[in-house]
Phi, psi and omega in degrees: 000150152354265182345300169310337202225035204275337196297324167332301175283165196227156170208154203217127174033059180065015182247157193233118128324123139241205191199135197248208179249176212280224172192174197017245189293356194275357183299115179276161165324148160063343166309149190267325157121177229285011193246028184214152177297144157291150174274009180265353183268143186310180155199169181246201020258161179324151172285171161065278184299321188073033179280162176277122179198148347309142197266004168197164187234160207208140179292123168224003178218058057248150157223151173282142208220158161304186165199129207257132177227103193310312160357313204194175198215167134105017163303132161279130178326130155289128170026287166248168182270089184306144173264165251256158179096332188268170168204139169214164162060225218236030177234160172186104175327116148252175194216164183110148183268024167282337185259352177255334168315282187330308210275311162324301174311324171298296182304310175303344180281320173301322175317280185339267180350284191344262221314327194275319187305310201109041178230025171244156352274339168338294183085040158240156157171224353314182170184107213276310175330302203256035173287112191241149133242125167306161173286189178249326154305331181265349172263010148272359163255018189259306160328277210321265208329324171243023164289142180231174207286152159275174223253297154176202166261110212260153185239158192307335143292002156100342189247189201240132173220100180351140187278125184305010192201004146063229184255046181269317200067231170024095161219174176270058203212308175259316186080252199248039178068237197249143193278136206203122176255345170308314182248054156222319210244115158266149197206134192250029153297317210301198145268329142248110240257120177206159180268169138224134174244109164249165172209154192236183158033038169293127146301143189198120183261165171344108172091010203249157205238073195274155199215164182197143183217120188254138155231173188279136192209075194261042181250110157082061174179130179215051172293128167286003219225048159059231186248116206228082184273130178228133191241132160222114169234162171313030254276116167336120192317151130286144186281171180291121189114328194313167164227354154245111206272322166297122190259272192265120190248115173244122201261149167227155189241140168221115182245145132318115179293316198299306172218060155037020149323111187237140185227136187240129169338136085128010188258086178291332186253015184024079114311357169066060186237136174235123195284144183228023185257327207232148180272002158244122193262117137272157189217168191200095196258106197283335183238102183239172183240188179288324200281319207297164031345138200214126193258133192249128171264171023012083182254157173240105204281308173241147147225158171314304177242203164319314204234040212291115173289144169193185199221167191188112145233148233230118186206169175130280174216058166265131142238153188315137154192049134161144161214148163336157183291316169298357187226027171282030172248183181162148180344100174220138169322151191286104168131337172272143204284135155283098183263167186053023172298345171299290213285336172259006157305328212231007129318000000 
C-alpha cells in the first residue's frame, strides 16, 4: 500500500513524484531504460481515500549527480565521463525519487518561463505582449496532459511486469506516466509538432456547466498521442483524518460531435465512471481524424464554496471553434480583463 512506502516518494506542488529508469548511455548493465518503473519507486493509491498516486514519474535510476564528499571540498568534474553506477571526483551515478523530484521540479520551472517569455500560444517567441504567469494548477496539468505511458515495471530481479493500464497510461503505479515536455508544449523547434489550448484560473459555480468545441486540425502538427484533455484544480484544505477528502467535486467530459462518443475524466476502460476522488481529470482519445470534432465540458458536480477556480489543458491537433459564454478565458495576467480571447486561442 501507498502509506507504507509514503517516506519514499517526493511530493512538488501537491504532485507525488516516482521514478522510472534513465535512458541511453546512462543505463546500468540489464536496465530496461525510460519506458519502464524503477522497482524502488513507491506506488499507491493513497490509503483510506484511494486517490492515484504518484501523479507522474521521472528518470530517477541512474542519473549522474554532483557528488558532495563531507571530507574535503573545491571537487571537479573527472576527467572522463564516469559510467553508470560509478562515482569519482565531484561526480556520482545516483538513484532515487529524490533524484526524479528535481528533474519534475525543472520541467515545472520551464512550464512557467514558456508562459512569463510569451511563447504560448504560437511556441515561438519570447514575445513580451504575450507575457502570463500561470497557476500552479495549470502547470501541474499541462504536466499530467503529456505524460506517456510506461511500458511496464522492472523488478529487482531483473524481469518485467506489464503495467495494469498497458498503453493507456493512469494507474496507481505510474500515476498519469513519464513526464515528457516535448507532447505538453508546443515549441516549433521540436520534431514533434503539437497544437495547444490552455485556460487558467476559470470560475466556475455549483451546477454550472462550462463547454469548448475543439476540431482536429493536423496542418504542421504531427503529434501522435491523439487528443489529450486534462482538468486540474485546487481543491479546498480538508480536515485532518478524513477519508472522503473531496471538497469541490469536478468532472470533465469529452464527447465526439461526429457519433456522439463519449469520455470520462480518469475512465480509462470507458466504464461510463465519473472520478469523484482525485483533483486531476484526464481524458486521452489515441485515434483521432482530421474530420473530428469535440465538445470538451467542465461540470461542477458539488463545491465548497461559491466558487471554484480550475485549469484546463487541451493539447495534440486541436483547433479553437467555440465557447460558452461562460467560458470565454485564457492566459492573462491575474485581475485583468482578456480582451479579444477568441482570436487569440486560435492564433
Amino acid at each position: 500500500m501507498f502509506c507504507n512506502f509514503i517516506q519514499a516518494c517526493h511530493i512538488l506542488c501537491d504532485s507525488i513524484v516516482g521514478a522510472s529508469y534513465s535512458a541511453g548511455s546512462d543505463l546500468e548493465s540489464g536496465e530496461a531504460g525510460r519506458n519502464y518503473l524503477w522497482h524502488g519507486s513507491c506506488t499507491g493509491p493513497t490509503c483510506g481515500e484511494g486517490r492515484v498516486k504518484p501523479d507522474i514519474v521521472a528518470p530517477g535510476k541512474s542519473l549522474l549527480a554532483a557528488r558532495s564528499k563531507p571530507s574535503s571540498y573545491g571537487e571537479c568534474d573527472p576527467s572522463q565521463k564516469i559510467q553508470p553506477g560509478q562515482e569519482a571526483d565531484g561526480n556520482s551515478y545516483r538513484y532515487g525519487t529524490s533524484f526524479a523530484a528535481p528533474v519534475v521540479s525543472g520541467a515545472a520551472a520551464l512550464i512557467r518561463q514558456y508562459f512569463m517569455d510569451g511563447f504560448y500560444p504560437s511556441g515561438s517567441g519570447p514575445n513580451g505582449s504575450r507575457s502570463y504567469n500561470p497557476s500552479a494548477a495549470l502547470v501541474k496539468a499541462i504536466l499530467l496532459n503529456g505524460a506517456q505511458p510506461l511500458m511496464g515495471k522492472q523488478l529487482e530481479n531483473g524481469s518485467i511486469v506489464n503495467m495494469n493500464s498497458l498503453d493507456r497510461g493512469y494507474d496507481a503505479q505510474q500515476g498519469f506516466g513519464r513526464i515528457s515536455l516535448m507532447d505538453s508544449l508546443p515549441l516549433y523547434t521540436n520534431s514533434i509538432k503539437i497544437k495547444a489550448i490552455f485556460y487558467d484560473r476559470i470560475p466556475i459555480s455549483a451546477g454550472e456547466v462550462h463547454q469548448s468545441i475543439v476540431s482536429i486540425d493536423t496542418s504542421n502538427c504531427n503529434s501522435n498521442n491523439g487528443l489529450s484533455v486534462t482538468l486540474a484544480w485546487n481543491d479546498p484544505e480538508s480536515a485532518t483524518g478524513c477519508v472522503s477528502c473531496m471538497l469541490s467535486n469536478l468532472n470533465l467530459v469529452v464527447q465526439r460531435q461526429n457519433d456522439g462518443t463519449m469520455w470520462r475524466g480518469n475512465d480509462i476502460w470507458n466504464q461510463g465512471v465519473f472520478d469523484s476522488t482525485n483533483n486531476v481529470e484526464r481524458v486521452r482519445i489515441n485515434s483521432v481524424n482530421q474530420n473530428h470534432t469535440f465538445i470538451i465540458r467542465v461540470v461542477a458536480v458539488n463545491l465548497a464554496f461559491a466558487q471554484q477556480r480550475y485549469s484546463l489543458a487541451i493539447a495534440g491537433c486541436p483547433k479553437y471553434e467555440w465557447s460558452s459564454a461562460n467560458f470565454n478565458a485564457c492566459p492573462c495576467p491575474l485581475g485583468q480583463f482578456c480582451t479579444g480571447c477568441d482570436n487569440f486561442l486560435a492564433s
